[in-house]
Steps between C-alpha positions, in 0.01 A plus 500: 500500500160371535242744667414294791878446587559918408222587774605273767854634466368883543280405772809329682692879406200680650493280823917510548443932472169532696743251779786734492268846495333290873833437598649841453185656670469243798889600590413887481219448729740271697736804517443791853423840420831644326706212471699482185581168338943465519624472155901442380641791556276661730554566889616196702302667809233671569568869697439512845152696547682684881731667163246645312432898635704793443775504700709793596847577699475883568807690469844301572821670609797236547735720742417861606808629349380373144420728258247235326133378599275235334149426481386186358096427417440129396094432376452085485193398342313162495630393167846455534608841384624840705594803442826659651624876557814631675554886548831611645644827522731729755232451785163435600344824349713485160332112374490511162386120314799370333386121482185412381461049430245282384551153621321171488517315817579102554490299854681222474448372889353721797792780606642487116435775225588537165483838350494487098556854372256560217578870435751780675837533607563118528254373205570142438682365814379348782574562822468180751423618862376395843200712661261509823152639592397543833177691525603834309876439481681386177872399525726382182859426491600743276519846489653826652617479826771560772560168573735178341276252533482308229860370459546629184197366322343664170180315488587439075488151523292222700877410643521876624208523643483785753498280867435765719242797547558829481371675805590847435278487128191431701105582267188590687182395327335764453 
């Protein structure tokens, strides 16, 4: 290969590089503070910021005549992933954790949540929910209650996807 044809072909190399380095830099500045670029595979949505606190239900008794109470803590953060604790016991003073989840978290549309468990109890499923804010209330469809409200739904599956909240399961942020 002649010289004069060798150095026009690594200055055309050069230029094609130095044009995608630009480009790659010119679409991070694009970019707001924080946002992430969506890749295959990753999350379809981005998590509702009115999520992201620690959220907390207090102590739960379904019936005064049960011998069993809950307590459920839920911390959301920014990027997509949450941490999960339920303590139960005999009562109120006898809590003990018994449930302790990582999960990555997935909108698909406004009012719909995905819950992939990363580690815990239910490692490697996914639960697909409803939920709610309103100012320092959070509502999902699943979860410990004394109600039937959710026709038999199990929330495994986009099909059975919990329709209904739970208003008895009710976190606080806190």
């Amino acid at each position: 290969m002649p010289k004069k044809l060798f150095t026009v072909v690594v200055v055309l190399a050069l230029l094609f590089v130095g044009y995608l380095g630009v480009a790659f830099l010119l679409h991070r500045i694009d970019r707001a503070p924080g946002e992430t670029t969506q890749t295959a595979g990753s999350a379809q949505g981005s998590v509702d910021q009115s999520l992201v606190a620690n959220w907390d239900t207090g102590c739960l008794i379904p019936d005064p005549k049960s011998p069993w109470a809950e307590r459920h803590t839920f911390t959301i953060n920014s990027d997509g992933t949450g941490n999960h604790k339920r303590s139960s016991g005999e009562s109120c003073s006898k809590l003990s954790v018994d449930n302790d989840d990582k999960v990555t978290i997935t909108i698909p549309e406004q009012g719909k949540i995905n819950l992939a468990f990363t580690s815990g109890q239910f490692e490697g499923n996914t639960l697909y929910d409803i939920y709610e804010v309103s100012t320092d209330t959070l509502k999902f469809g699943h979860g410990f209650c004394n109600c039937v409200e959710n026709s038999g739904k199990t929330g495994s599956s986009e099909s059975d996807r919990f329709t209904s909240l739970n208003n008895f399961l009710l976190y606080k942020k806190q």
